[in-house]
C-alpha positions as CSV (number, residue, x, y, z in Angstrom):
1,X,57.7,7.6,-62.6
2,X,60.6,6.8,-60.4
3,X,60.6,5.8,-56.7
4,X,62.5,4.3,-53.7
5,X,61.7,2.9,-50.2
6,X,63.5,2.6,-46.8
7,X,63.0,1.0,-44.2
8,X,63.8,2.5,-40.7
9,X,63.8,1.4,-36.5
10,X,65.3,-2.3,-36.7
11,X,67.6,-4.2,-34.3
12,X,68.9,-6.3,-37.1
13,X,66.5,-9.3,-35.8
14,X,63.5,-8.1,-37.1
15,X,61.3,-6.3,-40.1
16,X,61.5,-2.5,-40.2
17,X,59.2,-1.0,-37.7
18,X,58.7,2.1,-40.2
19,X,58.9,1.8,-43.8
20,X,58.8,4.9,-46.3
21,X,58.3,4.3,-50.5
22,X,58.7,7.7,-52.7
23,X,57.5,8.1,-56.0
24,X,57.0,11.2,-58.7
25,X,53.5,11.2,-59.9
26,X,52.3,13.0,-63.1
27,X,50.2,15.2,-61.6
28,X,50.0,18.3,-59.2
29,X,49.3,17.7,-55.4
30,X,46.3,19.5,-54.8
31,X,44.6,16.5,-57.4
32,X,47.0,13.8,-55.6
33,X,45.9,15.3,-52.2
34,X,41.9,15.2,-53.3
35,X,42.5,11.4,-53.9
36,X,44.4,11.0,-50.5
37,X,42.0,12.9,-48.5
38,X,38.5,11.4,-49.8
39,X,38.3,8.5,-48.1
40,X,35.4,7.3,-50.9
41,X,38.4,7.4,-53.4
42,X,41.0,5.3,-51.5
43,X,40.0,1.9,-52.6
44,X,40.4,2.9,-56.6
45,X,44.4,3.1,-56.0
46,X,44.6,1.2,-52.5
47,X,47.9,-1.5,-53.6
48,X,47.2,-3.7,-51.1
49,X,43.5,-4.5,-52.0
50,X,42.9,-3.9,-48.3
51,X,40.0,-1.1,-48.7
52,X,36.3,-1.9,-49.6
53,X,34.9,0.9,-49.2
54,X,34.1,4.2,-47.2
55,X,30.7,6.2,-47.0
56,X,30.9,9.8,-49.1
57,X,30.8,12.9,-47.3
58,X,33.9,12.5,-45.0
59,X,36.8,14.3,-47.1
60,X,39.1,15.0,-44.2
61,X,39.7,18.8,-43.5
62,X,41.9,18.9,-39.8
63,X,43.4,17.1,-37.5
64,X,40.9,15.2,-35.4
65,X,38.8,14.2,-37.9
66,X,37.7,10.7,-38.0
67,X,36.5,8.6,-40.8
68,X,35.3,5.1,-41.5
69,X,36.6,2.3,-43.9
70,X,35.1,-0.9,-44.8
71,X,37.7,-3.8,-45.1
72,X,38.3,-6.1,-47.7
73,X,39.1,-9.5,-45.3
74,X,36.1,-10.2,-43.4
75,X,33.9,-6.6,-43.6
76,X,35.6,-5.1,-40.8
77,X,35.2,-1.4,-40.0
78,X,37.9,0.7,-39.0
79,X,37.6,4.4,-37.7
80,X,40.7,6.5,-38.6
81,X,42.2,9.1,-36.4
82,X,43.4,12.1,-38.7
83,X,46.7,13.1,-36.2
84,X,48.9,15.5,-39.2
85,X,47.1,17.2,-41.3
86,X,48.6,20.2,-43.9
87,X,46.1,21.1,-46.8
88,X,47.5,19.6,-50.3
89,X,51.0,18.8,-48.2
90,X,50.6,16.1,-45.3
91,X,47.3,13.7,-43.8
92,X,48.6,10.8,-41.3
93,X,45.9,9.0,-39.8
94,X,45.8,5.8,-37.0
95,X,43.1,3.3,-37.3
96,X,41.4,1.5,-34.6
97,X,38.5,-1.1,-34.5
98,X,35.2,1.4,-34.1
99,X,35.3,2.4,-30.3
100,X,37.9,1.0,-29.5
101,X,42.2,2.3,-28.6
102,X,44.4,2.7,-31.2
103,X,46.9,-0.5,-31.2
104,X,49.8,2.4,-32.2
105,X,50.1,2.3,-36.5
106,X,50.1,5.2,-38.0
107,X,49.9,5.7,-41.8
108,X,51.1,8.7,-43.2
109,X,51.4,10.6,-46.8
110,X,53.0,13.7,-47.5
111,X,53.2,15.6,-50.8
112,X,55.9,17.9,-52.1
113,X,55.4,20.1,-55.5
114,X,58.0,20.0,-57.7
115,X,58.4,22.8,-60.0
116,X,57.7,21.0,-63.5
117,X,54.1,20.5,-62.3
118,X,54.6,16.7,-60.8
119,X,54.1,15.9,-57.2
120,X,57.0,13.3,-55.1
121,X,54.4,11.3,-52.8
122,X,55.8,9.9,-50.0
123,X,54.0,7.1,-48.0
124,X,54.9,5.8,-44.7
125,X,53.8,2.7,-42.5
126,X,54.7,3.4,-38.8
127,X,54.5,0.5,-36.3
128,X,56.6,1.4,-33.9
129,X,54.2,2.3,-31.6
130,X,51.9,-0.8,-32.0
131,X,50.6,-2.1,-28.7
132,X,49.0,-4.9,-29.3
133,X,51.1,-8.0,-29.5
134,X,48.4,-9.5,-31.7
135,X,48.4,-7.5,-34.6
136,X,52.7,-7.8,-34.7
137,X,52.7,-10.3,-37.2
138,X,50.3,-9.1,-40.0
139,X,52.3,-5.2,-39.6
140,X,55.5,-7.1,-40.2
141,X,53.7,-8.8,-43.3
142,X,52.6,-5.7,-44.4
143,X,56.1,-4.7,-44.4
C-alpha cells in the first residue's frame, strides 16, 4: 500500500481549506467503487469513526441522488447531495442537516485503474466553500 496527501487553498495563517490523501488499494475499482457508493457499507472502513449507519437500498447511481447517514456524535442525520458522479471512477457528495442548505463541504473520491489490477483511491475534503461560520472549527479539525 503506499499513499500521500496534500493539502491545498491556504493563506499561510490557516489549515488547508482542501486536503487530498492517495493510496493504492489491492483491489480493482469497480469492488472499491461498490464500497464507496453503498452508503450501508461506509461505516465498516469510515477512518474517522464518524458514520453509524445508513438504511440499505440507497446505492448511489447519478448525480442528484441523495442519501441518509446516521452519525456517530449525538445520532445526527445528514442527507448527502451526490454533485460528481462517474460509474466505478468518481462520487462527490455535500451533506447538510435533513432539509436544510448545504453549509458548502464537499467530500469527494475518485478511482483510477492501474494496469496490474489495483486501484489509486483518491479522497478529498473540500471546505472552501463552507458557509457557516459555525461549523469552521470542527472542518479545520477534521483537517
Amino acid at each position: 500500500m503506499t499513499g500521500d496527501a496534500e493539502g491545498h487553498n491556504t493563506d499561510g495563517n490557516e489549515a488547508p481549506r482542501t486536503v487530498t490523501a492517495s493510496r493504492r488499494v489491492q483491489a480493482p475499482a469497480s469492488l472499491v467503487f461498490e464500497l464507496i457508493a453503498d452508503p450501508a457499507q461506509q461505516p465498516r472502513w469510515d477512518g474517522n469513526a464518524n458514520l453509524a449507519e445508513a438504511p440499505g437500498g440507497q446505492r448511489v447511481r447519478a448525480v442528484g441522488d441523495v442519501f441518509t447517514m446516521t452519525l456517530t456524535r449525538g445520532g445526527g442525520v445528514r442527507e448527502n447531495h451526490v454533485v460528481e458522479f462517474e460509474e466505478s471512477r468518481l462520487l462527490a457528495w455535500m451533506p447538510s442537516e435533513v432539509g436544510k442548505p448545504r453549509p458548502g463541504h464537499l467530500w469527494r473520491w475518485q478511482l483510477r485503474p492501474q494496469p496490474d489490477g489495483t486501484t489509486v483511491v483518491t479522497h478529498t475534503y473540500d471546505w472552501s466553500n463552507l458557509t457557516d461560520v459555525n461549523r469552521v472549527e470542527r472542518a479545520r479539525a477534521t483537517t
